[in-house]
C-alpha positions as CSV (number, residue, x, y, z in Angstrom):
1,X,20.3,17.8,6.1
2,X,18.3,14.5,6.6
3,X,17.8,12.1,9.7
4,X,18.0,8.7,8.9
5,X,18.2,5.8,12.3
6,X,17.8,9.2,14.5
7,X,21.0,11.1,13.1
8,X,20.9,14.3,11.8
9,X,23.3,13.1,8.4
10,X,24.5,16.1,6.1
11,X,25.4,14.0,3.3
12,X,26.3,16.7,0.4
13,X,29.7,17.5,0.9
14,X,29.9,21.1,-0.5
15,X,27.2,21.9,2.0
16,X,29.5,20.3,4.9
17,X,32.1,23.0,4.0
18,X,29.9,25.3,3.0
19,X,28.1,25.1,6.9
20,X,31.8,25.2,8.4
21,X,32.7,28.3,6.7
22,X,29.2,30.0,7.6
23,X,30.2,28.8,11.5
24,X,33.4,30.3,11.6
25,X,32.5,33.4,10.0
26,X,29.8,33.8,12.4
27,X,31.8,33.1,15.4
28,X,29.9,30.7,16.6
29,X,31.5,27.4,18.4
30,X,29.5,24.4,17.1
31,X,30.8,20.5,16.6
32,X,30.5,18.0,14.4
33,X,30.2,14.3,14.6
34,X,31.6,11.4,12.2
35,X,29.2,9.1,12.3
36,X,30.2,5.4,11.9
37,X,28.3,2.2,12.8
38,X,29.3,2.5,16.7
39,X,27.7,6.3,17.3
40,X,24.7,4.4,15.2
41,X,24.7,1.8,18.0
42,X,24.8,4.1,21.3
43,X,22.3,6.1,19.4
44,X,19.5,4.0,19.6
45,X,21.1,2.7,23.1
46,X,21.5,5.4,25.3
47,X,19.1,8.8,25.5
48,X,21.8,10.8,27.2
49,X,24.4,10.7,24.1
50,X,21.5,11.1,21.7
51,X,21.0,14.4,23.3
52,X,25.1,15.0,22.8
53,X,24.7,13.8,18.7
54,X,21.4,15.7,18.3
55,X,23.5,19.3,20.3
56,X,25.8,19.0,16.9
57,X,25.6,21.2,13.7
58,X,25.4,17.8,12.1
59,X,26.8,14.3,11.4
60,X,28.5,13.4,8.6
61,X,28.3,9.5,7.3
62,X,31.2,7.9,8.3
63,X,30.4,4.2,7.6
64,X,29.8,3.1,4.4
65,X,27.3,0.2,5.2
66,X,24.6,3.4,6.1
67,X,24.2,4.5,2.7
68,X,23.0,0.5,2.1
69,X,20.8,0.3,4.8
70,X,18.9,3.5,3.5
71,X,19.5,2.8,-0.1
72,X,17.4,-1.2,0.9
73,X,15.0,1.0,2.7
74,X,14.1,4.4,1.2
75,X,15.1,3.8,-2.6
76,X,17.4,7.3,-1.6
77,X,21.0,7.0,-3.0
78,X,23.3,8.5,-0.7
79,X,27.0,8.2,-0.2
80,X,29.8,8.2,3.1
81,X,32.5,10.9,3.9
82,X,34.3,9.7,6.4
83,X,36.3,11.2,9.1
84,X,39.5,10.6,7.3
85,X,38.1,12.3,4.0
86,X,36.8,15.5,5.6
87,X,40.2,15.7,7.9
88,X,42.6,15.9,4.7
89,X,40.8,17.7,2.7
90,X,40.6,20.6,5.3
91,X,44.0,20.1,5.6
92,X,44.9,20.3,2.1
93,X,42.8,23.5,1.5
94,X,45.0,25.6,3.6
95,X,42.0,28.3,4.6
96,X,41.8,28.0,8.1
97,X,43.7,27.9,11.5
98,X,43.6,24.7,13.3
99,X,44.4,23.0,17.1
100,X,45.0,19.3,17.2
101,X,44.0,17.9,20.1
102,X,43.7,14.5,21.7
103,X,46.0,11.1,21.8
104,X,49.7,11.1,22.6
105,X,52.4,13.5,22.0
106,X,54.4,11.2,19.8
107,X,51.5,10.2,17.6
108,X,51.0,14.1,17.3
109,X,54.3,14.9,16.7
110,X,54.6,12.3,13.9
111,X,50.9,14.1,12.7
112,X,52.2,17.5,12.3
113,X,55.5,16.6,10.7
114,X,54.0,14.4,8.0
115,X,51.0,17.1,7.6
116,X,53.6,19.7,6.9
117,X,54.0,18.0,3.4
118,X,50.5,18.7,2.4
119,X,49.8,22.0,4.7
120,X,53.5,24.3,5.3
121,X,51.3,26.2,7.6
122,X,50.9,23.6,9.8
123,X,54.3,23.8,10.8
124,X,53.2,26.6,13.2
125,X,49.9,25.1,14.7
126,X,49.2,23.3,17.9
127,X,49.1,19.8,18.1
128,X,48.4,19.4,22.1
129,X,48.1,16.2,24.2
130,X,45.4,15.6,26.5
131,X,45.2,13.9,29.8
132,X,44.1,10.3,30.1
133,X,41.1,11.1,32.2
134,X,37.4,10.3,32.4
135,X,35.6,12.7,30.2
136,X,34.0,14.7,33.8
137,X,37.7,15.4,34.5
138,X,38.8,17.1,31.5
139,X,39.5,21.2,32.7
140,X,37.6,22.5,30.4
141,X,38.2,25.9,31.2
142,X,42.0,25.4,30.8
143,X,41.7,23.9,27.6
144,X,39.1,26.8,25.9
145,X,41.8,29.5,27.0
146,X,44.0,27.5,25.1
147,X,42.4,27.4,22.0
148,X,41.1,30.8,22.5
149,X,45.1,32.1,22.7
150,X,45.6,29.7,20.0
151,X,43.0,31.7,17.4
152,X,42.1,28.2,15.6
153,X,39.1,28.2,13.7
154,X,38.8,24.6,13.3
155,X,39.6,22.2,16.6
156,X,40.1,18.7,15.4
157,X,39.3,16.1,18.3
158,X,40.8,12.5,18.4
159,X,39.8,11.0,21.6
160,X,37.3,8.1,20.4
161,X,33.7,7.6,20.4
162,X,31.9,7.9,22.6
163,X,34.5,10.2,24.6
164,X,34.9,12.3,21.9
165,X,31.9,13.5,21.2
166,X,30.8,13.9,24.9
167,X,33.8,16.2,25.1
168,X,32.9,18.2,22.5
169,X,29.5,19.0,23.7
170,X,31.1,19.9,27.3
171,X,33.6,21.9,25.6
172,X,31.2,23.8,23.3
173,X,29.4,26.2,26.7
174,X,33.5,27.7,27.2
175,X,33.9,28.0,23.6
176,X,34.0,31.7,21.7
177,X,34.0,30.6,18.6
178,X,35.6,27.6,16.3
179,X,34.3,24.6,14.7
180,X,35.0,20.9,16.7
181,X,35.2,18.0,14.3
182,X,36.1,14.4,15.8
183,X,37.6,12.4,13.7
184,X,38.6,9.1,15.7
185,X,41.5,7.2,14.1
186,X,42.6,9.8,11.4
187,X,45.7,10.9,13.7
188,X,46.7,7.7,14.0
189,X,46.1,7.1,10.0
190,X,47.9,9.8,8.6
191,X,50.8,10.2,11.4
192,X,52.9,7.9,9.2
193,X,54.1,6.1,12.2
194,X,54.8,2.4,11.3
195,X,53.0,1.1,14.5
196,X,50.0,2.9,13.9
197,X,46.7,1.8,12.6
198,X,46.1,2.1,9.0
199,X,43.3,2.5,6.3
200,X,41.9,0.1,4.5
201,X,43.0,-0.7,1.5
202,X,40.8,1.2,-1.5
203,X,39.1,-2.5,-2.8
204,X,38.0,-3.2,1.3
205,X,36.3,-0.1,1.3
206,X,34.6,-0.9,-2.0
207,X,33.6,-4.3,-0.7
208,X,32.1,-2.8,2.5
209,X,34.7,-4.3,4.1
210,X,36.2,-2.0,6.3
211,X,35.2,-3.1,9.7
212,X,37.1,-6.7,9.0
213,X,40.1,-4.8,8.7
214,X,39.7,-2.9,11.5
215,X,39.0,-6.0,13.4
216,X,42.7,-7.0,12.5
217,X,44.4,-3.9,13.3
218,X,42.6,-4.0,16.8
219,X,41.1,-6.8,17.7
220,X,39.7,-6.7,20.8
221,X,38.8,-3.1,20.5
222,X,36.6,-3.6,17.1
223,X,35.2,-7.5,18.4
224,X,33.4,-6.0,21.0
225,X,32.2,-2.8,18.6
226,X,30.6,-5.3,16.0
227,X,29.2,-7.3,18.2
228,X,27.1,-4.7,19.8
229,X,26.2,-3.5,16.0
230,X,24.9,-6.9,15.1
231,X,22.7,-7.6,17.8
232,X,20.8,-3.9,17.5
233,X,21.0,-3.4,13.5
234,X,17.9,-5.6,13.7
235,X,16.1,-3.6,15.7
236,X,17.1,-0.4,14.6
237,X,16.2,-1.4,10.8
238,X,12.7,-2.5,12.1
239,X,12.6,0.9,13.3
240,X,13.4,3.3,10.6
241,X,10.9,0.7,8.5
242,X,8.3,2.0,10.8
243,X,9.7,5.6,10.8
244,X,9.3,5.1,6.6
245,X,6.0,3.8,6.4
246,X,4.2,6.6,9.5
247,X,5.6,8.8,7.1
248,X,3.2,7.7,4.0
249,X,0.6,7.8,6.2
């Protein structure tokens, strides 16, 4: 694990499973956070979610412009798994239980059908919908018993950042056990719906490109998003220059 722009980053991704595994067989509850360039940005905005990203096991690297910004200023070579990535391939390895949770029921239904072609067991798991609430109003209570009854191991969260994450970490205290990932769009990207977002295509992501697609698939959603991570990159690079050269010191 290493903390880069004040994010605890577990960039090997053996050691992501590896840690997930450990959790569940200790049953523990814990969550994880995909970090992308907007949890970067309320990072280094707002204390209180700090405290929320700093209460996870870890973050993984979801933006692929990170890995640059360390490569330009610590030499270290280091590369993104993204939310998408960590979601299939826990699909696809068919070892554990899971609860789908978050978004609505049609985008979920779509989910678990198409899923079903990678993962036959998830024909038999939970894909629930939650309220459209503020994140204080979520019964949280309700929905641990849930899960809980359920038996998943793994509770995949769709709900956006920040909300997601926030309800993670209010979730965790009614917990028993099971590990919470939140993993943002990937519903929407492998639900197979025809109205729903997609990825980028492979040569966008090699470009770094990702966020202008994005920006066309939801405009005034992802505007907004990169406008707040253009006017505090600056700052927040200044920053981990400092945090670099105290550390030679």
């Amino acid at each position: 694990m290493e903390q880069y722009f004040d994010i605890r980053y577990e960039f090997d991704v053996p050691t992501v499973h590896k840690s997930i595994d450990e959790q569940i067989a200790k049953e523990q509850p814990g969550y994880i956070c995909v970090a992308d360039g907007n949890i970067l940005t309320m990072v280094n905005k707002n204390i209180k979610y700090r405290k929320v990203i700093d209460g996870s096991m870890f973050s993984i690297c979801d933006s692929s412009w990170v890995p640059v910004f360390i490569r330009q200023i610590y030499g270290h070579h280091r590369e993104q798994y993204c939310g998408s990535d960590i979601f299939i391939d826990i699909v696809r390895a068919r070892k554990h239980r899971m609860i789908f949770l978050g978004t609505k029921q049609k985008t979920l239904d779509a989910l678990q059908q198409n899923l079903a072609k990678e993962n036959p067991q998830i024909a038999g798991m939970t894909f629930k919908e939650l309220p459209f609430c503020a994140v204080e109003e979520f019964d949280y209570k309700d929905i641990a018993e849930t899960i809980e009854k359920d038996g998943a191991d793994i509770i995949w969260v769709a709900l956006g950042a920040p909300k997601q994450e926030i309800f993670m970490s209010r979730l965790k205290p009614h917990l028993k056990k099971g590990v919470m990932i939140a993993v943002g769009a990937a519903f929407n990207f492998y639900s197979g719906l025809a109205d729903a977002p997609k990825r980028c295509p492979k040569w966008m992501h090699k470009m770094h490109l990702e966020f202008v697609h994005r920006i066309f698939m939801e405009p005034k959603k992802q505007i907004r998003r990169c406008w707040h991570i253009v006017v505090t990159l600056p700052r927040i690079m200044r920053k981990e220059r400092k945090v670099k050269n105290s550390k030679k010191d």
